[in-house]
RODO-2510 file (C-alpha; in nm, 4 decimals, decimal comma):
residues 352
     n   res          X          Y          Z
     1     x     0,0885    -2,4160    -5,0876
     2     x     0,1552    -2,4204    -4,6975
     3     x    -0,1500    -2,3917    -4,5638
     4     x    -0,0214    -2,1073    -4,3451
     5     x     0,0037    -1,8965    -4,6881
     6     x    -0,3648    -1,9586    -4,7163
     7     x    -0,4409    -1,7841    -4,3888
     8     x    -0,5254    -1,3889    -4,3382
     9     x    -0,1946    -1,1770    -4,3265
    10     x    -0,3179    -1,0591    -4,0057
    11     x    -0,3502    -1,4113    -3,8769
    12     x     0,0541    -1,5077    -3,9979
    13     x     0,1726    -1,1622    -3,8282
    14     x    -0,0188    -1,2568    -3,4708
    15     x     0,1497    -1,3576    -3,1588
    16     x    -0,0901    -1,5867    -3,0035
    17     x    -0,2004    -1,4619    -2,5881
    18     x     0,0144    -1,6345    -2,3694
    19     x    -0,2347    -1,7492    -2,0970
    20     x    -0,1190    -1,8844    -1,7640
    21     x    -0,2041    -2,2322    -1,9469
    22     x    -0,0049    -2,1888    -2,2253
    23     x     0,3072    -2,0780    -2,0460
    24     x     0,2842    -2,3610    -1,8596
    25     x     0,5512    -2,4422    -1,6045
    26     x     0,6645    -2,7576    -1,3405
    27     x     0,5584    -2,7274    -1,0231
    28     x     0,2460    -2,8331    -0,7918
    29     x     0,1685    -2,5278    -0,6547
    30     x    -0,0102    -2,3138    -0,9192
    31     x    -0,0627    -1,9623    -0,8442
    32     x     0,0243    -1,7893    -1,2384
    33     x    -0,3466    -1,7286    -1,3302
    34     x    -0,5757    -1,5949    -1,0938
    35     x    -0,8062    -1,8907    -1,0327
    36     x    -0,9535    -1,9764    -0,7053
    37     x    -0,7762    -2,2607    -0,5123
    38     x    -1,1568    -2,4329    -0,4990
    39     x    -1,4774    -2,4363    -0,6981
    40     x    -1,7880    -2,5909    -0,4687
    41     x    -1,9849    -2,9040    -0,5460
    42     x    -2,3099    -2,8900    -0,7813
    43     x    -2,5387    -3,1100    -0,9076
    44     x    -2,6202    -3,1923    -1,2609
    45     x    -2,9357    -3,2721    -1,4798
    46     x    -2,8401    -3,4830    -1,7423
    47     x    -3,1911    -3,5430    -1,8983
    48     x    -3,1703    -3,2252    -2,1187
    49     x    -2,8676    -3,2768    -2,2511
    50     x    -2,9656    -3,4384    -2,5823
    51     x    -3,1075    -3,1042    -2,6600
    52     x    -2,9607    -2,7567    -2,7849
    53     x    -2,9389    -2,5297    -2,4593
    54     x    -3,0724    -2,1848    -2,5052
    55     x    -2,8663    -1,9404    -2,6156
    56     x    -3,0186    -1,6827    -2,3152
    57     x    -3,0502    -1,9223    -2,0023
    58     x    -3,3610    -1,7243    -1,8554
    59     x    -3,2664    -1,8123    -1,4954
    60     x    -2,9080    -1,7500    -1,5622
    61     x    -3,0167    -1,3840    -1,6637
    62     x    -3,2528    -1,3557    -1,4057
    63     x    -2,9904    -1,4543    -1,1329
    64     x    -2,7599    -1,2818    -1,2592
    65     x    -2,9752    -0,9430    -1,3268
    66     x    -3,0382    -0,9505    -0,9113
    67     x    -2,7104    -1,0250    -0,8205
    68     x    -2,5507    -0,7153    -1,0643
    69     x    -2,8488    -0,5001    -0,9447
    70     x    -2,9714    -0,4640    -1,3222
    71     x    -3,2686    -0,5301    -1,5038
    72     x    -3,2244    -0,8924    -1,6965
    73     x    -3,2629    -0,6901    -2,0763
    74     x    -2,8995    -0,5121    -1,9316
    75     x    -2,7400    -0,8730    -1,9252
    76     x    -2,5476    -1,0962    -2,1999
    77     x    -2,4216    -1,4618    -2,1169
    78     x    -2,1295    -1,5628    -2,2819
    79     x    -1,8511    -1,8250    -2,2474
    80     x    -1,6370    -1,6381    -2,0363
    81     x    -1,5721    -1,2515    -2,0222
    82     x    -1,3175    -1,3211    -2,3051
    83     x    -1,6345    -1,3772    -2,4837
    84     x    -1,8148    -1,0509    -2,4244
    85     x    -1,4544    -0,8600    -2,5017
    86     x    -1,4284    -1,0333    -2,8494
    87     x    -1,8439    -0,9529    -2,9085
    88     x    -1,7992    -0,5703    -2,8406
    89     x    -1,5036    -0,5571    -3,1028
    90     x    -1,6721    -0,7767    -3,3654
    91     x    -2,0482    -0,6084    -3,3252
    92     x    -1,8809    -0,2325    -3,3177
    93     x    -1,5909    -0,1826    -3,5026
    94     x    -1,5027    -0,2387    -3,8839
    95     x    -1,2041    -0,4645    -3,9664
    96     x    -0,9439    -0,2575    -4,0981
    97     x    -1,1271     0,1213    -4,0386
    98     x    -1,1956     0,0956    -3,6520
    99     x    -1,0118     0,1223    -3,3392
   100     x    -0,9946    -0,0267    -2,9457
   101     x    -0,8265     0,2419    -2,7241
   102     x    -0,6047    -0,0001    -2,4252
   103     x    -0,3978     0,1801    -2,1684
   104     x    -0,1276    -0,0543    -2,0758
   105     x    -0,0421    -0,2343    -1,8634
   106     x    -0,3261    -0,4377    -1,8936
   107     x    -0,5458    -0,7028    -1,9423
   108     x    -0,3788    -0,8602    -2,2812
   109     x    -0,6528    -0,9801    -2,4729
   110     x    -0,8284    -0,6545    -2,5481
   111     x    -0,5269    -0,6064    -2,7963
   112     x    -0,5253    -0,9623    -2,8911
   113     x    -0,9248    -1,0147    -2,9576
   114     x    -0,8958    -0,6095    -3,2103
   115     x    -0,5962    -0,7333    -3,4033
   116     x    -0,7707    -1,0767    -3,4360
   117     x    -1,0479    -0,9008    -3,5849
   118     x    -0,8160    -0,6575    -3,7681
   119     x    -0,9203    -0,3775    -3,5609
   120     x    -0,6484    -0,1416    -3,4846
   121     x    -0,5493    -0,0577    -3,1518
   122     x    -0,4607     0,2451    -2,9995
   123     x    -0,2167     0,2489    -2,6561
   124     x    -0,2575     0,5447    -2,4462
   125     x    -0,0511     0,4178    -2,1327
   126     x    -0,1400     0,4285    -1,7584
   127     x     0,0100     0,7187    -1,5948
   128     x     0,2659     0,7285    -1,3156
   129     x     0,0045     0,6973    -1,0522
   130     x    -0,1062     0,3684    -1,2645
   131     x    -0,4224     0,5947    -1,3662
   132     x    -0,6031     0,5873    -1,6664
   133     x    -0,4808     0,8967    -1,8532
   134     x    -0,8059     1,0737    -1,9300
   135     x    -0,7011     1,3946    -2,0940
   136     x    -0,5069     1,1419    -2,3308
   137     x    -0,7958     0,9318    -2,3761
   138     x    -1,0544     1,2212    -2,4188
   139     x    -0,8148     1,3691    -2,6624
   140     x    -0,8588     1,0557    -2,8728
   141     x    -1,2028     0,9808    -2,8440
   142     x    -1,2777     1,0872    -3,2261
   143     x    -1,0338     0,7796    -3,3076
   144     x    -1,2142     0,5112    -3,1743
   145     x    -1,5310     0,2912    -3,0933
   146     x    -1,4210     0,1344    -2,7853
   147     x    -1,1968     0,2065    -2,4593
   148     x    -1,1073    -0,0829    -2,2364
   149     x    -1,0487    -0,0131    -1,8897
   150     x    -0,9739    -0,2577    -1,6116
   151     x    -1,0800    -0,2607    -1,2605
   152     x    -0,9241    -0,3678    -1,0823
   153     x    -0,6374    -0,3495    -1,3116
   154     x    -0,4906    -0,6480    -1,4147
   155     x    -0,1641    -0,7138    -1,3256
   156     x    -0,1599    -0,4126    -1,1009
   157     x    -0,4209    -0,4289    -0,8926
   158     x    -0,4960    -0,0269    -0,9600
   159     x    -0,9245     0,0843    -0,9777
   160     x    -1,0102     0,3334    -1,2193
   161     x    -1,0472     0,6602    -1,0537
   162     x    -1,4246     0,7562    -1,0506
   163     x    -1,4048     1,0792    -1,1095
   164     x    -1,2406     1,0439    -1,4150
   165     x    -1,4473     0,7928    -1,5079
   166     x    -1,7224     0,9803    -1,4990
   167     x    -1,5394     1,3084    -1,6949
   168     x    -1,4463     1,0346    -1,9955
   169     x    -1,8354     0,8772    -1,9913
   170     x    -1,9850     1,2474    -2,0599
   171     x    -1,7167     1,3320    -2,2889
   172     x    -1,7398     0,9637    -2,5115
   173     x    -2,1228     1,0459    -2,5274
   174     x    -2,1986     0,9752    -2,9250
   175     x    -1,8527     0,9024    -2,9926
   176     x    -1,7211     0,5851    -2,8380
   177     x    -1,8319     0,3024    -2,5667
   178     x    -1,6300     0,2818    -2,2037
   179     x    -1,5740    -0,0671    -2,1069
   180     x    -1,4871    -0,1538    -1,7870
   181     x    -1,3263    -0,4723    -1,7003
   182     x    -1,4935    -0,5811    -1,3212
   183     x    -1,3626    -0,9328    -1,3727
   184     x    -1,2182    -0,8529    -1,0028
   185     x    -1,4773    -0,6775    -0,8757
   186     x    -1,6053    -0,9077    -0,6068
   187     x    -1,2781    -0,8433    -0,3715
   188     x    -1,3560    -0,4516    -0,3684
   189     x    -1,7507    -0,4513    -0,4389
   190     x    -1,7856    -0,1271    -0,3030
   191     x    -1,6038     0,0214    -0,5689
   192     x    -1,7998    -0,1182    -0,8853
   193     x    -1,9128     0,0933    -1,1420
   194     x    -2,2650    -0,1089    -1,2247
   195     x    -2,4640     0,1858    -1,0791
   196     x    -2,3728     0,4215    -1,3439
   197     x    -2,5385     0,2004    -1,6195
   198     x    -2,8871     0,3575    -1,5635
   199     x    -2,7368     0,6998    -1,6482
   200     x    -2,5065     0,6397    -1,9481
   201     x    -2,5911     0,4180    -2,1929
   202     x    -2,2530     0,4130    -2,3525
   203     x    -2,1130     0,2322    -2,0714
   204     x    -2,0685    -0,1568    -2,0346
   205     x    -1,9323    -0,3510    -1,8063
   206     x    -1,7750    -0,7057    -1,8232
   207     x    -1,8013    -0,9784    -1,5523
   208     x    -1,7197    -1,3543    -1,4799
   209     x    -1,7599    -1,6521    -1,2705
   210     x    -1,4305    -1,7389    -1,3237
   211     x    -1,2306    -1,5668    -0,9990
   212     x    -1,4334    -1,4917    -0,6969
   213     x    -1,7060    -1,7680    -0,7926
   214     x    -1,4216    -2,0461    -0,8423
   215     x    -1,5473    -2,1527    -1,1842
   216     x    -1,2966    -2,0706    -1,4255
   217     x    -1,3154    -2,4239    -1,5714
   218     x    -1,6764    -2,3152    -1,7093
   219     x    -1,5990    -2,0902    -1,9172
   220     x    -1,8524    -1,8302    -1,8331
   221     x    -1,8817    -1,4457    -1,8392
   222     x    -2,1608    -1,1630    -1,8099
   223     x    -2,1695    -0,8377    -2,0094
   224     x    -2,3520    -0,5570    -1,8357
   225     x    -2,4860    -0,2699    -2,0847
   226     x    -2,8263    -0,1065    -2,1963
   227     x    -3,0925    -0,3254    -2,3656
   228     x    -2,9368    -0,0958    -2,7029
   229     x    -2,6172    -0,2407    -2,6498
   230     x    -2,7113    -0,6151    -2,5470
   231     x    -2,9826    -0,5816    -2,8128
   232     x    -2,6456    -0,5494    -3,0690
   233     x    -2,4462    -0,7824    -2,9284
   234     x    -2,7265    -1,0918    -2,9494
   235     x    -2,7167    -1,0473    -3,3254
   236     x    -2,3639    -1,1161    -3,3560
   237     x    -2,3290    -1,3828    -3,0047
   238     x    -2,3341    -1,7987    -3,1275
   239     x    -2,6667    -1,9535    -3,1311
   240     x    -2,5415    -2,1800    -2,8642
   241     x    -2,3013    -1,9856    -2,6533
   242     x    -2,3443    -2,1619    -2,3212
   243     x    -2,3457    -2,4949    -2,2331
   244     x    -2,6571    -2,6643    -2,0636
   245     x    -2,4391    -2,8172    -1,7655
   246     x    -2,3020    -2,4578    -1,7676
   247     x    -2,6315    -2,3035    -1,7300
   248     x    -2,7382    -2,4980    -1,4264
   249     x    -2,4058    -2,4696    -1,2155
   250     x    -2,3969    -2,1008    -1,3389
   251     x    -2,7856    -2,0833    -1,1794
   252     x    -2,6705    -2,2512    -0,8860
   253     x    -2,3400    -2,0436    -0,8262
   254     x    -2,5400    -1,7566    -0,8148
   255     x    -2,8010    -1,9199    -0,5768
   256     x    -2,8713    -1,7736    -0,1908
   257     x    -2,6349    -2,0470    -0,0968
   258     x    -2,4149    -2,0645    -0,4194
   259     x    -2,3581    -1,6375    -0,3129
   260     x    -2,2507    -1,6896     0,0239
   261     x    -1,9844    -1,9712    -0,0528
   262     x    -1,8475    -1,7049    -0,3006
   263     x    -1,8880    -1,4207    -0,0170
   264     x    -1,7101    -1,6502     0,2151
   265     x    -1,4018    -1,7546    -0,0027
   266     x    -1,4019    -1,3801    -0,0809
   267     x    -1,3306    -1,3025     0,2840
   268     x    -1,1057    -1,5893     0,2879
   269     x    -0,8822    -1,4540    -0,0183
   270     x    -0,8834    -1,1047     0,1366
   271     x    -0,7364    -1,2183     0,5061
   272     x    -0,4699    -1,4171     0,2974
   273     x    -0,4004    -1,1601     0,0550
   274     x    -0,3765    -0,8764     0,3588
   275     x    -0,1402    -1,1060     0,5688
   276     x     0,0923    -1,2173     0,2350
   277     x     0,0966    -0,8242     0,1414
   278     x     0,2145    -0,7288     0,5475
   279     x     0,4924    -1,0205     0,5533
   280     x     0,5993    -0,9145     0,1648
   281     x     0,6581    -0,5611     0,2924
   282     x     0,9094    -0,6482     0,5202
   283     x     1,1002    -0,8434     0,2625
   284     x     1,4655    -0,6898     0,1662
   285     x     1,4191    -0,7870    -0,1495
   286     x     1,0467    -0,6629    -0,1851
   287     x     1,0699    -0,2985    -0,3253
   288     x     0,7008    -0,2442    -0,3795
   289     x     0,3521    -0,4019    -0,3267
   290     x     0,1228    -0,2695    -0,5846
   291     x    -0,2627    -0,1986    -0,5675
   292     x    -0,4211    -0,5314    -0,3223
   293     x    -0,7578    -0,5183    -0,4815
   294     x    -0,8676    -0,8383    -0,7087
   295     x    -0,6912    -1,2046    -0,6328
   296     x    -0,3611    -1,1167    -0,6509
   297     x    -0,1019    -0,9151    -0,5182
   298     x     0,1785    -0,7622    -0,8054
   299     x     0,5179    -0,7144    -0,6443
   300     x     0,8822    -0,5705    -0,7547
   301     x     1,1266    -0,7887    -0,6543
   302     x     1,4982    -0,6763    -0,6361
   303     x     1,5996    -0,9228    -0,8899
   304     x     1,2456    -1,0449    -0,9661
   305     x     1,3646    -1,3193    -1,1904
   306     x     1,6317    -1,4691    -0,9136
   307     x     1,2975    -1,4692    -0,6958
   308     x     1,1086    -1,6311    -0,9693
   309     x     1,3433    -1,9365    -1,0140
   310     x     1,3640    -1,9478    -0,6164
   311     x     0,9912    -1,9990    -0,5942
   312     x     0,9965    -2,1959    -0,9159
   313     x     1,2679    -2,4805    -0,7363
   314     x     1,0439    -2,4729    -0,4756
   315     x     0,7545    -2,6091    -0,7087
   316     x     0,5703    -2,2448    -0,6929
   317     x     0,4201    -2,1571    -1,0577
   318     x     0,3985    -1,7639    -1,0688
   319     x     0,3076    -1,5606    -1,3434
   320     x     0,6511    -1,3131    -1,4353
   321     x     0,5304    -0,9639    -1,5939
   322     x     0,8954    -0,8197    -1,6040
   323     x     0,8746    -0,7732    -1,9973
   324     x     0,5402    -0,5442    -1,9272
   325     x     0,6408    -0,1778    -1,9964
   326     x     0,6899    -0,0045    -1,6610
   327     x     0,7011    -0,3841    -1,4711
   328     x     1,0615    -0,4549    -1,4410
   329     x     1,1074    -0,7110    -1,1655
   330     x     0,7692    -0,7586    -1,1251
   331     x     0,6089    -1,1063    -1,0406
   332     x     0,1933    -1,1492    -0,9925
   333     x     0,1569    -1,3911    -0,6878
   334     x    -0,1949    -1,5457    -0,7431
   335     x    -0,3732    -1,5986    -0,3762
   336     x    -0,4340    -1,9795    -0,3292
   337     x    -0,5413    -2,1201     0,0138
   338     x    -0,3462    -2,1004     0,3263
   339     x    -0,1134    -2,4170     0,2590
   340     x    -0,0465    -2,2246    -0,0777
   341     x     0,0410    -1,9513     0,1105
   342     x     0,2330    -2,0690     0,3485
   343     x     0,4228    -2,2243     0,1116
   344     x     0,5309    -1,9003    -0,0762
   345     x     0,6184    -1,7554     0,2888
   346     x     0,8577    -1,9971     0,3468
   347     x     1,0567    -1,9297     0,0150
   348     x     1,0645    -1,6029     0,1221
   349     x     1,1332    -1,6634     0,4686
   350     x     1,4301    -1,9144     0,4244
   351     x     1,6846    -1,7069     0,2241
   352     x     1,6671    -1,3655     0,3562
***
């Protein structure tokens, strides 16, 4: 017998997430997945490394408790937010009985981690205004543990509408967990939701130090929640879930120092993103800009896949989202540094 026969039926049916990695592509300019065009330097202890790390790095909490402005019993460590998304399914939802709620388009692996898990998942899309639609969602609260929200949105760039936010947390009370995605948060900071943890404890909220902080090669996330919910989530977590040399560049990324060098590139992104966004605009074949909030800017093309080949020839690795319901013609332009950047300018500039 093949041993494909001998895996789970759900596992033979899955289509596997097609990261930026997996897609791959030829080119030397790679802007398809969000990263940051640099990471810092950081030193390493090596003497500890014969031994299991701990599976809580206290001053990985810690740090990251004062940074998130939450007490360290409201913070998980895991190996990347991917992690923390695949934790929340697995600790509350029953394979085959439960189900996620998604509003698409979004974020991918939410789907991928439930049906992984064989936990259903229900779609109720974004709306025209690229809005979570919360009189759909609230109308199928009774239906499921968990609703994913992203925000910013990825691949649109689109933040979750307090308000509503708010209106979904009070109606989900006893019924279902909110998660919101900040894995973009540090380009808008102002707008994330992390305050609203001390009043509703069936909110969490997922992090990571893989965009603004530049280390997306460490695999390492944070899940925000009450001590409840993180209390839940430890029994289910791996005993070893994050790496000792993880640990101490994690502790040192969120430093004084290792917090300003993220602040800075922050800035850095944001004046790139705002002039790429202001010379896309005036494009002719640019027929919208969508929401300029994480590390990337989302843009419809008028054909997006003839631009997509142009910037491909031109060694410029994209990431194309035209097969996205509602994202015809779109193509997510990751922001790099200012050669990067320059570089996708003068594809666009040259054949206008």
């Amino acid at each position: 017998m093949s041993p494909t026969l001998l895996a789970r039926a759900k596992v033979q049916q899955l289509t596997p997430y097609q990261s930026a990695r997996r897609i791959g592509g030829q080119g030397h300019i790679w802007l398809n997945a969000n990263e940051a065009a640099d990471s810092g330097k950081f030193n390493l202890d090596c003497e500890r490394l014969n031994r299991y790390p701990e599976c809580q790095p206290p001053q990985v909490i810690q740090a990251y408790a004062a940074y998130a402005g939450v007490s360290p019993e409201q913070v998980l460590v895991s190996r990347g937010g991917d992690e923390g998304i695949e934790l929340l399914i697995r600790t509350f939802c029953e394979p085959g009985e439960d189900r996620i709620l998604i509003s698409s388009p979004t974020y991918g692996m939410y789907a991928i981690s439930a049906e992984t898990n064989g936990v259903h998942v229900v779609d109720v899309p974004l709306t025209a205004e690229r809005q979570p639609d919360f009189d759909g969602i609230i109308e199928r609260l009774d239906e499921v543990k968990l609703v994913f929200l992203c925000s910013p949105n990825n691949p649109t760039g689109d933040l979750v509408n307090r308000d509503g936010l708010l209106r979904l947390l009070n109606a989900a009370r006893g019924r279902a967990l909110v998660v919101v995605d900040e894995a973009y948060i540090e380009f808008c900071p102002e707008h994330s939701q992390a305050a609203l943890l001390a009043d509703y404890d069936n909110l969490v909220i997922i992090r990571t130090l893989s965009k603004a902080f530049g280390l997306a090669g460490i695999r390492c996330g944070f899940t925000l929640a009450s001590p409840e919910v993180i209390g839940l989530l430890l029994k289910v977590i791996a005993p070893y879930p994050v790496a000792e040399p993880v640990a101490q560049i994690a502790a040192q990324a969120l430093s004084e120092q290792g917090l300003v060098l993220m602040r800075n590139r922050v800035d850095e992104i944001n004046r790139l993103k705002d002039e790429l966004a202001r010379s896309l605009l005036q494009h002719q074949q640019v027929r919208e800009v969508f929401a300029p909030n994480g590390n990337y800017l989302l843009v419809r093309f008028s054909p997006g896949s003839e631009m997509f080949a142009r910037m491909s020839r031109a060694g410029i690795i994209l990431r194309d989202f035209a097969s996205r319901p509602g994202l015809s013609d779109c193509i997510r332009i990751t922001i790099g540094n200012r050669a990067e950047m320059d570089a996708v300018l003068n594809v666009l500039q040259k054949e206008q």
